[in-house]
C-alpha positions as a Markdown table, in Angstrom:
| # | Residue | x | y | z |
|---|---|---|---|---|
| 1 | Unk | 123.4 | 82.0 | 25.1 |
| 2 | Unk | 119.9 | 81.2 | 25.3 |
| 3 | Unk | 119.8 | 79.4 | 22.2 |
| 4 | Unk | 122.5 | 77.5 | 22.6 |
| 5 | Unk | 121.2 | 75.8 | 25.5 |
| 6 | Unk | 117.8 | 75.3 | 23.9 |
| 7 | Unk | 119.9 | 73.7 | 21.0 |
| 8 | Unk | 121.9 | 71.6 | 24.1 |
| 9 | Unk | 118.2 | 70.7 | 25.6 |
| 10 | Unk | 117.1 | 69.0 | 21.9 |
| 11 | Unk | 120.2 | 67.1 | 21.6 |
| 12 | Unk | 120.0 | 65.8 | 25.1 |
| 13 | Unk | 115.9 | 64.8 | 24.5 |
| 14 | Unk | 117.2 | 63.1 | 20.5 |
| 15 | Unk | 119.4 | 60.7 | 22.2 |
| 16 | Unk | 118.8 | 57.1 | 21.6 |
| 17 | Unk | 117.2 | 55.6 | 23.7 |
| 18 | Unk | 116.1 | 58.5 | 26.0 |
| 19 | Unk | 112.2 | 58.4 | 25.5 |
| 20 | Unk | 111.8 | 54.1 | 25.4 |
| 21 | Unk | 114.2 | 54.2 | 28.7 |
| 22 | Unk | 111.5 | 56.7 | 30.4 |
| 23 | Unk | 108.7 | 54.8 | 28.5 |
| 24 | Unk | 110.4 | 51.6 | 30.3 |
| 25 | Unk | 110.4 | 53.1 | 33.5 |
| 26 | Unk | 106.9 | 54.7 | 33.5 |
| 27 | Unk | 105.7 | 51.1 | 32.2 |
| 28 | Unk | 107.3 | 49.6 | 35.0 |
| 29 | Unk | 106.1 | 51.5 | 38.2 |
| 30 | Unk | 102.5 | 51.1 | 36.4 |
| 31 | Unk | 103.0 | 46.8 | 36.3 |
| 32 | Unk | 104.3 | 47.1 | 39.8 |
| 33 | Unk | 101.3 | 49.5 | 41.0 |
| 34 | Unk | 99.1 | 46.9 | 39.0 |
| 35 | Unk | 100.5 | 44.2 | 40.8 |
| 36 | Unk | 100.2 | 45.3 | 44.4 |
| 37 | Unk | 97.2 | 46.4 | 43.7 |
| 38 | Unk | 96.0 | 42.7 | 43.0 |
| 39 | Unk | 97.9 | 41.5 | 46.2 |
| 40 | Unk | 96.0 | 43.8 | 48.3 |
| 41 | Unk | 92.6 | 43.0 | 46.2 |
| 42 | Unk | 93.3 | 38.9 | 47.3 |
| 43 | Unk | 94.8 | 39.9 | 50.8 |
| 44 | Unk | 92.2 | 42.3 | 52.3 |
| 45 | Unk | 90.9 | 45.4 | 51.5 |
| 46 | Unk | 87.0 | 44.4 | 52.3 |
| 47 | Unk | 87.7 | 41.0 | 50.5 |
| 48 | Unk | 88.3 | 38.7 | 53.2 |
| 49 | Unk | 86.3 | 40.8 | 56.0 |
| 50 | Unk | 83.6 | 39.0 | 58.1 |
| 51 | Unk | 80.0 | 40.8 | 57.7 |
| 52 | Unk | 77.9 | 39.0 | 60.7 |
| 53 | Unk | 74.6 | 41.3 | 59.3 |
| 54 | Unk | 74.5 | 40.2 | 56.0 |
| 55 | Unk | 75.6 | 36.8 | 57.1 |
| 56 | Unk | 78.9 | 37.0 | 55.1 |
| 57 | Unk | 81.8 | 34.9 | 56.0 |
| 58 | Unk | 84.5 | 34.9 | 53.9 |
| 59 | Unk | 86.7 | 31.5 | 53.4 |
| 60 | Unk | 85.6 | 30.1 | 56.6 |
| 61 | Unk | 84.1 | 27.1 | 57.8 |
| 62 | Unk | 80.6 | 28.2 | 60.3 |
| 63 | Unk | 79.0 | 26.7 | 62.7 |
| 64 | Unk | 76.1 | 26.2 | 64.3 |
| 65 | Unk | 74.1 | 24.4 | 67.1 |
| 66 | Unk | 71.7 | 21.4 | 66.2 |
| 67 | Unk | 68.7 | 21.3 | 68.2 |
| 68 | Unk | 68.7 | 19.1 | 71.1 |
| 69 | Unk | 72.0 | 17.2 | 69.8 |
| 70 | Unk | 73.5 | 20.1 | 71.0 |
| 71 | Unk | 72.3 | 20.7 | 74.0 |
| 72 | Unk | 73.7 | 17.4 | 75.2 |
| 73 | Unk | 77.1 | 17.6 | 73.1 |
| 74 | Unk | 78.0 | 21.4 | 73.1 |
| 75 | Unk | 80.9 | 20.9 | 70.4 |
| 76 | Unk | 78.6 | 19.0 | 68.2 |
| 77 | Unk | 76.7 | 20.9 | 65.4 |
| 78 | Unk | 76.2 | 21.8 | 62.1 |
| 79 | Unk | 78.9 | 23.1 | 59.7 |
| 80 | Unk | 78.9 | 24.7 | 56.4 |
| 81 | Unk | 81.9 | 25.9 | 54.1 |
| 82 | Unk | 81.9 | 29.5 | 52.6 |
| 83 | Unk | 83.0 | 31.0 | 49.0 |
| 84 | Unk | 85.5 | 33.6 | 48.9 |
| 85 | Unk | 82.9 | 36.7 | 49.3 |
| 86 | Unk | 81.4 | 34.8 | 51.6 |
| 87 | Unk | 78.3 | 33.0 | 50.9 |
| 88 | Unk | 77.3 | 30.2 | 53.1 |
| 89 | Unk | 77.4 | 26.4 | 51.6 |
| 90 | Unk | 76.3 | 23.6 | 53.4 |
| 91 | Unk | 75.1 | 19.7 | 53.3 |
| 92 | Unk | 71.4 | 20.2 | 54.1 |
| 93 | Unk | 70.0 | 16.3 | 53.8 |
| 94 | Unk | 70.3 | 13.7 | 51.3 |
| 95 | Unk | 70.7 | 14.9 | 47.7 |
| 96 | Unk | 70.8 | 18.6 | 49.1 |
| 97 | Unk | 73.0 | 21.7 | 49.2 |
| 98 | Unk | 72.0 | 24.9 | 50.6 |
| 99 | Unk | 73.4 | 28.2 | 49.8 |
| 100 | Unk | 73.4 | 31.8 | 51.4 |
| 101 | Unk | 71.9 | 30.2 | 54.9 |
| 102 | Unk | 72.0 | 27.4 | 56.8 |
| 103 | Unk | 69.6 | 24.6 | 57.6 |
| 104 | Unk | 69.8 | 25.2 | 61.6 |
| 105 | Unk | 70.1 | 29.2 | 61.8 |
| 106 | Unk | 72.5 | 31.3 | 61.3 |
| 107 | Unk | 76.3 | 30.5 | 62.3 |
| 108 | Unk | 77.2 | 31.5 | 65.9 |
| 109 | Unk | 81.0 | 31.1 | 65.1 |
| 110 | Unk | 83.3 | 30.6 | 62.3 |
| 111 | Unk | 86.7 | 30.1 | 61.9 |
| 112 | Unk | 88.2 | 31.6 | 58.9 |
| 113 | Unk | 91.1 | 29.9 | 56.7 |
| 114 | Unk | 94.1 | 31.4 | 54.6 |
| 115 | Unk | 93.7 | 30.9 | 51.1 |
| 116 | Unk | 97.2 | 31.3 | 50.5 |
| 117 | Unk | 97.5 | 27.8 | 52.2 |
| 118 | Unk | 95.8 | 26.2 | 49.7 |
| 119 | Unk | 98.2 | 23.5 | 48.8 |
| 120 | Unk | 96.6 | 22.7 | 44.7 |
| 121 | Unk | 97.9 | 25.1 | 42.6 |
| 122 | Unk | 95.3 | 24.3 | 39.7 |
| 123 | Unk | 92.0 | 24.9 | 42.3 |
| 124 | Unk | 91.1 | 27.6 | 43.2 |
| 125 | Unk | 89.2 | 28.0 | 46.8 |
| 126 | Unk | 85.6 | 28.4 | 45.2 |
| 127 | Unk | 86.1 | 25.4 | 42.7 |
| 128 | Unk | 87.2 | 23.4 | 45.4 |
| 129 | Unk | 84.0 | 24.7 | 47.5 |
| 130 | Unk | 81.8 | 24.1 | 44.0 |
| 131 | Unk | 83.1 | 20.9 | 43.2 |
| 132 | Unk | 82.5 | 19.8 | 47.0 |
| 133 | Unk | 78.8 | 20.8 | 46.6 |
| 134 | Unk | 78.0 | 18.9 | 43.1 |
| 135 | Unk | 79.1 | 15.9 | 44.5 |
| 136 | Unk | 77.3 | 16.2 | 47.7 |
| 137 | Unk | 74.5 | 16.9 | 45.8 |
| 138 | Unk | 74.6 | 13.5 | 44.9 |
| 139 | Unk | 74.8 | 12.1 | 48.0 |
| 140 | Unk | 72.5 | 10.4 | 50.9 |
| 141 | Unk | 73.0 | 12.4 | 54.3 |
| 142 | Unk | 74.4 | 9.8 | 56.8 |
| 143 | Unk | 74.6 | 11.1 | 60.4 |
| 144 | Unk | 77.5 | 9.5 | 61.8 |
| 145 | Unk | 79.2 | 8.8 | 58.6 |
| 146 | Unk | 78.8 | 11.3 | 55.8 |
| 147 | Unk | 77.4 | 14.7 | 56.9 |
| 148 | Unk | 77.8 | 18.3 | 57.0 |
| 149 | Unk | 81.6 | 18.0 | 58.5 |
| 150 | Unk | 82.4 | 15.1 | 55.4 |
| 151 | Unk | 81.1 | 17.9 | 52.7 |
| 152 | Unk | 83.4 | 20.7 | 54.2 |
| 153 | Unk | 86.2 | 18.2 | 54.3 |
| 154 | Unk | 85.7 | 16.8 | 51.1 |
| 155 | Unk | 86.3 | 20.8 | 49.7 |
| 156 | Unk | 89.6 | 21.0 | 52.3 |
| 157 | Unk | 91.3 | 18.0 | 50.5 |
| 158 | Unk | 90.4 | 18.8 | 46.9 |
| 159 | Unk | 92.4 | 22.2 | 47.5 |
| 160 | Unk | 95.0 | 20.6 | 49.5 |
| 161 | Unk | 94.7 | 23.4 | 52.3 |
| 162 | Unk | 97.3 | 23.7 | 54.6 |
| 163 | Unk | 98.8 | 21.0 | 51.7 |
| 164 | Unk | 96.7 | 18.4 | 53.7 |
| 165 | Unk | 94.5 | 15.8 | 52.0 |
| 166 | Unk | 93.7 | 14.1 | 55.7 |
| 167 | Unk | 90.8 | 16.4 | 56.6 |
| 168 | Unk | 87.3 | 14.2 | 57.7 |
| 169 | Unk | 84.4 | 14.9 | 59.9 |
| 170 | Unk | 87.0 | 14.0 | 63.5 |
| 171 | Unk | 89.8 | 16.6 | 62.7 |
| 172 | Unk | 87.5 | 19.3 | 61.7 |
| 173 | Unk | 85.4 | 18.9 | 65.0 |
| 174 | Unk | 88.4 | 19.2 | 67.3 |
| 175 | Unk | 90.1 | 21.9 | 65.5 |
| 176 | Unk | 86.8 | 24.0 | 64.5 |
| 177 | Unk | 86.3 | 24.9 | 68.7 |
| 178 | Unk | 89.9 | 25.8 | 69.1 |
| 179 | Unk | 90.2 | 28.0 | 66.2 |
| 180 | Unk | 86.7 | 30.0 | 65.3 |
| 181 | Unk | 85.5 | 32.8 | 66.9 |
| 182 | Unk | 81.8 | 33.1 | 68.3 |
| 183 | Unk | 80.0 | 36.3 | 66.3 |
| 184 | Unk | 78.9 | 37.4 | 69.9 |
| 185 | Unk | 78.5 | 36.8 | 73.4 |
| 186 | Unk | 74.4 | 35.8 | 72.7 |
| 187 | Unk | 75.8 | 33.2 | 69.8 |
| 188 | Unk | 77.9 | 32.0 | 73.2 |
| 189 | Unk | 74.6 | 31.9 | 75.5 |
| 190 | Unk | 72.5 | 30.2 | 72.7 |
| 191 | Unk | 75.2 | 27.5 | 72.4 |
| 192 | Unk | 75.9 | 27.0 | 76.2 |
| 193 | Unk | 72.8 | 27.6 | 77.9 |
| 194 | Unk | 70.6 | 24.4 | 76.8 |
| 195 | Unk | 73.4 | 22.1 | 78.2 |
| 196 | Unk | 74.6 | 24.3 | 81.1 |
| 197 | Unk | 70.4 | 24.3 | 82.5 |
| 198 | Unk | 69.7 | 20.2 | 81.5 |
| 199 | Unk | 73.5 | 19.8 | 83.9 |
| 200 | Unk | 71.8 | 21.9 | 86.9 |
| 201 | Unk | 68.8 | 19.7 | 86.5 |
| 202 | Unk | 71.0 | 16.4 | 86.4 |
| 203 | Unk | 73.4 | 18.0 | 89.3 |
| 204 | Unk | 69.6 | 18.8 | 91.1 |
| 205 | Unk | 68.2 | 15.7 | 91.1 |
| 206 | Unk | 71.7 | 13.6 | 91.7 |
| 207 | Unk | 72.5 | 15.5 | 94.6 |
| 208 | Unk | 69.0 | 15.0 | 95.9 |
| 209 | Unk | 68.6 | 11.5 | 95.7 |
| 210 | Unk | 71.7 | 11.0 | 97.5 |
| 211 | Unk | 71.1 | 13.4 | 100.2 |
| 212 | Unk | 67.2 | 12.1 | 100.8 |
């Protein structure tokens, strides 16, 4: 009896096809766990998380205040663009792109963008963020014109994000405040407090003149 079921058990394991099917199916659940693997790489997983200490900021655009120009105009400052593991870029002056900090301090908020929105299929987000910086490398800084918020934009529209090729120095100031996030509630004093104390002064001496 026992032999003919080990003879049973070889004929079973000869037939065609029987080791290439569980080949095919071990091959299989390996491509799939290879492939969600990668999904979760480009997701998450430590990839797209936020480090405020080692002042990494992962596709997002940061900002921060510009001395006294901010103090008057709270939502104006400076703005950079960020790789994907984070490292800051930004339009520093004419002919000048900094990298890994920015030229007024560190950011006080960022707001951080979906890289699965990116609307070019043949850029990536860090060639569009390279390709931004060589040719504002080239460039003469321009206050009012061509600045810090025209470099960021200028990466936005060569990846198509959000399949957009509209993005310029007004959009991104008004959606920038509504959508980042302040690192903490000193980055929310350090922005606030200069314009909050010079409108007590203002309010001070108004409301004194008319009342003397």
């Amino acid at each position: 009896m026992d032999r003919g079921r080990q003879q049973l058990s070889e004929v079973v394991l000869d037939q065609p096809g029987t080791n290439s099917s569980a080949s095919s199916i071990s091959t299989n659940s390996s491509s799939a766990e290879h492939n969600h693997s990668s999904v979760d790489t480009m997701l998450g997983d430590g990839v797209s998380v936020v480090d405020i200490k080692r002042q990494r900021f992962p596709y997002c655009v940061v900002w921060t205040p510009l001395p006294c120009l901010t103090w008057l105009f709270p939502l104006i400052g400076h703005m950079g663009i960020c790789t994907s593991n984070g490292v800051i870029r930004d339009f520093q002056g004419p002919y000048s792109v900094g990298e890994g900090c920015m030229a007024f301090g560190q950011p006080v908020k960022y707001w951080q963008l979906d890289p699965l929105r990116i609307g070019n299929p043949s850029v990536s987000w860090d060639r569009a963020v390279i390709d931004s910086c060589e040719e504002y490398k080239k460039r003469m800084h321009i206050l009012c014109w061509d600045n810090c918020h025209s470099h960021v934009a200028y990466a936005l529209n060569i990846m198509r994000y959000n399949h957009s090729t509209s993005w310029n120095m007004v959009n991104l100031a008004v959606l920038t405040p509504i959508n980042s996030r302040y690192i903490s509630w000193c980055a929310v004093i350090q922005t606030w407090a200069p314009f909050l104390v010079i409108l007590a002064i203002v309010l001070i001496i108004t409301f004194s003149m008319i009342y003397t």
